[in-house]
N, C-alpha and C positions, 0 to 999 in steps of 0.2 A: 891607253884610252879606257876609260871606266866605262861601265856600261849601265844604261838605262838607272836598272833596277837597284845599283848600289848607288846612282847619284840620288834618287829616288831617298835610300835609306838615308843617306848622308844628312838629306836636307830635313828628313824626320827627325834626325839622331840631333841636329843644329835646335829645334823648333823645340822639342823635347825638355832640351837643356836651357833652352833660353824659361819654358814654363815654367820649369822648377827653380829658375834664378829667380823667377818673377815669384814664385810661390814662397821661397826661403826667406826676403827681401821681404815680403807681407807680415810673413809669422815674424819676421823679427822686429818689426815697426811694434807691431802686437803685443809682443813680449816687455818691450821695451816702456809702452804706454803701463801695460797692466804692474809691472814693474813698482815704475816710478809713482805713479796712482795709491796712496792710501787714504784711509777715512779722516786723518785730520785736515789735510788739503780741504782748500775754501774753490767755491764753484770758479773762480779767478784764478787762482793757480792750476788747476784742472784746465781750465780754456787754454791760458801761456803754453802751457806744458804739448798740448792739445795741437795746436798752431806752432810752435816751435817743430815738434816731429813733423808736420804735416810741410810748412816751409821745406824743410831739409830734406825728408824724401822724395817730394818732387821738383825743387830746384825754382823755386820761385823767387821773384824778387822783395814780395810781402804776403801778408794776409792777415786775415780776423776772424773770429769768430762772432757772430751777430746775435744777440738772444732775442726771442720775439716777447713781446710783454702780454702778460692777460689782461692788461685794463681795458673797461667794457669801453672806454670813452676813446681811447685810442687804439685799437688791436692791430694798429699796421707799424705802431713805434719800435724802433729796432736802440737796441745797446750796443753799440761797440766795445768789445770788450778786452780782446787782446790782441797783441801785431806784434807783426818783426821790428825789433829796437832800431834793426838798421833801416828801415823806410820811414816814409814821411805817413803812412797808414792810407787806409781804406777811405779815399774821402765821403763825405758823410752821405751829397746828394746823390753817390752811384750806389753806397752801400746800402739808403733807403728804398730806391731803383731795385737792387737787385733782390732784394727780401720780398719787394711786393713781387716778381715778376714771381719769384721762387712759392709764394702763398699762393700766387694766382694756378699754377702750373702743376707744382706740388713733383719736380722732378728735377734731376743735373742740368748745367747749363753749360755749356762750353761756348766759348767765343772766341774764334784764335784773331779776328780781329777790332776791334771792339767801334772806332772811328767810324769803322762802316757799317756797324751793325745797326739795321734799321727798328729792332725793337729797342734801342735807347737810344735812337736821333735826338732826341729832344733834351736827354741829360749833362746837363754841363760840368765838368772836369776840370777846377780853377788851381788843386794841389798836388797834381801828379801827373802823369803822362803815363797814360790806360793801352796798353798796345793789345793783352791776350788775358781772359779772362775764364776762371772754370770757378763754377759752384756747387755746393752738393746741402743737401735740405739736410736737416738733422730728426729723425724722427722716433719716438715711440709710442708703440701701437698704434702706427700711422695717422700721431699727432705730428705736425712740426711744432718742436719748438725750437729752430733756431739754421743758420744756415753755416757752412765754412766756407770764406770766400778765399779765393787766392790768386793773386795779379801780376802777372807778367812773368813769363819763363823767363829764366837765367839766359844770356847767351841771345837772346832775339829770336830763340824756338816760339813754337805752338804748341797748345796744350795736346794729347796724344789719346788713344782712348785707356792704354794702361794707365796714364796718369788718374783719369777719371774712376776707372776701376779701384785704384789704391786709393783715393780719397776718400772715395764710398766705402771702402770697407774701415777705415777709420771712424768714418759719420758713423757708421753702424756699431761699433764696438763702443763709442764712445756718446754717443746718444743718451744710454740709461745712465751712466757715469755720471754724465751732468746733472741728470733729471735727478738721479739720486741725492747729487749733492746740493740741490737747490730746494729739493724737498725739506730736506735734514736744515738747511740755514735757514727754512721759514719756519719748519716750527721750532727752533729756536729762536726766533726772531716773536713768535707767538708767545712764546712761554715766556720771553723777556717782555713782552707786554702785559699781560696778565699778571707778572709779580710789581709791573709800573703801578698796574689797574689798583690792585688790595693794599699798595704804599697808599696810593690815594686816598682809597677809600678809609684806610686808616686815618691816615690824616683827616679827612672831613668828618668823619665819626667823632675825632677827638676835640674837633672844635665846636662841635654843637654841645648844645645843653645837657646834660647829665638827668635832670628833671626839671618842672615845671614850676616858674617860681609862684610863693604864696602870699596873698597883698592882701591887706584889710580891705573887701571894698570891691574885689576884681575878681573874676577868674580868666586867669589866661593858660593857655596852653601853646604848644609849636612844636612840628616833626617835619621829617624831610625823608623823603623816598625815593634814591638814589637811583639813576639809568645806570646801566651795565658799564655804561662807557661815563667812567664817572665827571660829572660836571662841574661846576663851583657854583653851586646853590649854598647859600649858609644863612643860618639866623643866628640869631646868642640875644640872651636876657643879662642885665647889667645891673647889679644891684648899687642902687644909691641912696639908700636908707631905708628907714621902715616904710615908708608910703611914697618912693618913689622909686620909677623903674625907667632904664634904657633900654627901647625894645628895637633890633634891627631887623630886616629881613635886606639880602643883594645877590646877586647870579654875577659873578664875576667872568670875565671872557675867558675861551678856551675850554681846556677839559683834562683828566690825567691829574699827574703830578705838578704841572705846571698853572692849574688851575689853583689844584690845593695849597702850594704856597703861597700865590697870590691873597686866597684865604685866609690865612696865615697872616700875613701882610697886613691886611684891613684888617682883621678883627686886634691885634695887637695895636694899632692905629686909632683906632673906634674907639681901645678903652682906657686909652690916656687919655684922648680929648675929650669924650662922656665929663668924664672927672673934671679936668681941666677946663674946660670952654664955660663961658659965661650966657652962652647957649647955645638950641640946636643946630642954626644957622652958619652959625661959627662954627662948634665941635664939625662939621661936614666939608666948610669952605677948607679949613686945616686940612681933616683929612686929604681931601683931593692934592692941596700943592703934596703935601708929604708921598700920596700914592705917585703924583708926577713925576717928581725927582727922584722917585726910590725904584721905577718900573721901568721894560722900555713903552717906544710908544704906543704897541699897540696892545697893550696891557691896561684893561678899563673895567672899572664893573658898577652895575644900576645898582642902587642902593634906596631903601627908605629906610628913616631913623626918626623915634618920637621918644619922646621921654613923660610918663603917666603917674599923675600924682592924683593918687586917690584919695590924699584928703581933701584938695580943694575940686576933685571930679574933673582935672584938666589932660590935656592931652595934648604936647607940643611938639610939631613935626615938621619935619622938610626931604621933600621926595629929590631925589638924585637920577633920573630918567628912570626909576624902576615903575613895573607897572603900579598904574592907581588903587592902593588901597578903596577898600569899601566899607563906608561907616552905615550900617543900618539901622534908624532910629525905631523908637517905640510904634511911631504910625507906620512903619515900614517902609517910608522915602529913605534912597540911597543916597549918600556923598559921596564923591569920588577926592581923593586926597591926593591932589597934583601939584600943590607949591611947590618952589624948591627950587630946581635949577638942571645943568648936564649932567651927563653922567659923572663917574669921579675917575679921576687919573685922564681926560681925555686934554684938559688944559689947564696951566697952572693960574693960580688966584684969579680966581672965577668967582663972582658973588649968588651967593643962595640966599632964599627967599624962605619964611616958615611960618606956617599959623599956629594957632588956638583954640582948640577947638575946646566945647562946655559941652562935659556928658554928661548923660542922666542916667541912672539905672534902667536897667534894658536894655541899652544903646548897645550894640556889636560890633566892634569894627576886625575886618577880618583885611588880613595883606598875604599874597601870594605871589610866587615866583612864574613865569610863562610857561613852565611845563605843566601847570593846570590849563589854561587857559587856550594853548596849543599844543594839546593833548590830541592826535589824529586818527579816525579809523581807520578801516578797509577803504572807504569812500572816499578819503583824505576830507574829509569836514573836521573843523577842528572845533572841541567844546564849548570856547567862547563863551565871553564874559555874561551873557544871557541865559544860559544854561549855569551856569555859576551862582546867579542874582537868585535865578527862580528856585535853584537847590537851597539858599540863603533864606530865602521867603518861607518856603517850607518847612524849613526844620531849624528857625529863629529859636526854639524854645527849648534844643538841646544846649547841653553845657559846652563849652569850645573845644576839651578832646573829644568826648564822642563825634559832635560836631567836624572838627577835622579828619576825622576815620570815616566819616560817612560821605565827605568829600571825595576825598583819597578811592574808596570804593568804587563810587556811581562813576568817577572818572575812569577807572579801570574799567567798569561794564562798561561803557561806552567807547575806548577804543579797544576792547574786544582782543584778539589774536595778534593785533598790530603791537611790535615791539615798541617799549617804552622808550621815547627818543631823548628826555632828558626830563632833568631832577627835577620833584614835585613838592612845592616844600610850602607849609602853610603856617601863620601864627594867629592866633583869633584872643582878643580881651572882650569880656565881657562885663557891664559892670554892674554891681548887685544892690 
């Protein structure tokens, strides 16, 4: 018969060894992770990997790992991102369920029975059969960003408190892991946008005028002042003899690369049919079927287009939904230059409308894109075409570049500190 003191030891000497199975059993999960873990692994292979060890060493029948998203409009949106191949996954309404309760809480969750559990009575379970539940937050610098969840022990068990320990030191080891690796794919993901940004901007650079064309009779001038986040503002001058010109100005939809092909698109479009069409009406209707069938659908852009002949002092145009040019005559009454029709690419063979206009020397007509016009401060007030007229009235007597440069400015003074939210792009003829 043993006594007291050595059963005593025994069951020290039991407990002892069972610590250090549990402790060896940790470090080698550890080992294992940091292992397999190197820097070209994407934040996805890192989760699998993540959730594979964590399955396995606690004996679960699935799991996920869930990322929580930064967007300001959604902050409770969760990603499902990885599971066990062999389960049917994390269904979506418990896995949202479980991330808010985990944001709310900001701690483990165990649930060894989940049917009964009265903080999700209300969550419905249509693609799995939920019996034992444990979660553990993901956190750095006591951020969460993300939860691991894992559902239903092997075997019809409960989740245990070692299990919950070993989770956690996994969530912990593997916390910055992730952070790190999602750091690294955004700015990669940045840096792949910014060489998008300067394709574009090259592109739209390439497509505008080189310089200002010179007409017996006229001065015209045109610049464009491109947003950070480049847009599809375009003009171009079109030479069709000595005393006539094709002048366009249009904001094509979209922004990027996909804008400036569009770009692309129309101005290659614009100057067969200039040539081609028997007028401006026509050269425009063409364009449109051609942008239709060439784009998908919701690829469209406002366009105005006139063609200036300064020897008979005409001026023949047709607006495509862009805003209304402003003709300022000698007495200083404005025009607004709205024939024409929809926009172009929105429907095929569409008919447009175009006038005639009879200029006089003095006459100004100035056409611009919406990023002058809703141009926004601090206030959110936008410059509007009033503040545009009276800038016109005032300084009628400059030539059309200064004239555009001093547009371009008083718009910048006046939205101030507030980033430029898209292209500013102006054309002005004036006639002598």
């Amino acid at each position: 018969m043993s006594s007291p003191d050595l059963s005593d030891k025994t069951d020290a000497l039991e407990e002892e060894n069972i610590r250090l199975r549990r402790a060896v059993a940790e470090l080698t999960i550890l080992n294992e992770l940091a292992a397999a873990i190197d820097s070209t692994m994407t934040t996805d292979q890192i989760m699998n990997l993540i959730v594979q060890k964590a399955i396995k060493s606690v004996g679960v029948e699935q799991g996920a790992i869930m990322l929580i998203t930064d967007k300001a409009l959604s902050p409770m949106k969760t990603l499902i991102r990885s599971m066990d191949a062999s389960s049917e996954g994390v269904p979506y309404r418990l896995g949202v369920s479980l991330t808010g309760w985990m944001l709310k809480n900001q701690k483990p969750l165990l649930i060894e029975d989940f049917a009964s559990d009265e903080r999700f009575k209300g969550v419905k379970v249509e693609s799995a059969q939920i019996r034992s539940v444990l979660s553990v937050p993901l956190k750095v610098k006591d951020k969460m960003i993300g939860v691991i969840n894992l559902i239903n022990k092997k075997g019809g068990g409960t989740f245990t408190p070692d299990d919950q320990r070993l989770v956690g030191i996994i969530a912990t080891q593997s916390a910055q892991v992730l952070e790190n690796a999602r750091l690294y794919e955004e700015e990669k993901r940045l840096q792949q946008m910014e060489k998008e940004l300067q394709m574009a901007r090259d592109i739209q650079q390439s497509l505008l005028p080189k310089e200002n064309p010179r007409l017996p009779g006229a001065e015209i001038a045109g610049l464009s002042h491109p947003a950070r986040e480049v847009g599809g503002d375009y003009y171009d001058f079109i030479e069709l003899g000595e005393d006539h010109l094709g002048v366009v100005i249009a904001d094509v939809s979209g922004k990027g690369v996909p804008a400036s092909l569009l770009m692309s698109n129309i101005q290659a479009t614009l100057r067969v049919q200039v040539v081609t069409s028997t007028s401006v009406k026509d050269c425009i209707a063409e364009a449109n079927t051609a942008l239709h069938k060439s784009t998908e659908a919701d690829k469209y852009a406002t366009l105005f287009c006139g063609i200036l002949d300064t020897n008979e002092k005409t001026f023949t145009c047709t607006n495509a939904g862009h805003n209304s040019p402003m003709l300022i005559s000698q007495d200083g009454s404005c025009r607004r230059l709205e024939t024409g029709g929809i926009v172009l690419g929105m429907l095929p063979q569409m008919p447009y409308q175009e006038e005639r206009l009879q200029l006089r020397p003095g006459d100004l007509l100035l056409m611009f894109s919406d990023g002058i016009t809703e141009a926004m401060n601090d206030r959110e007030e936008e410059f509007g075409e009033e503040r545009l007229l009276k800038l016109l009235a005032e300084n009628r007597s400059l030539s059309p570049e200064p004239l555009l440069e001093k547009i371009v400015t008083e718009v910048s003074a006046f939205t101030g500190d507030t980033p430029q939210q898209d292209d500013m792009t102006l054309v002005a003829i004036k006639l002598l």
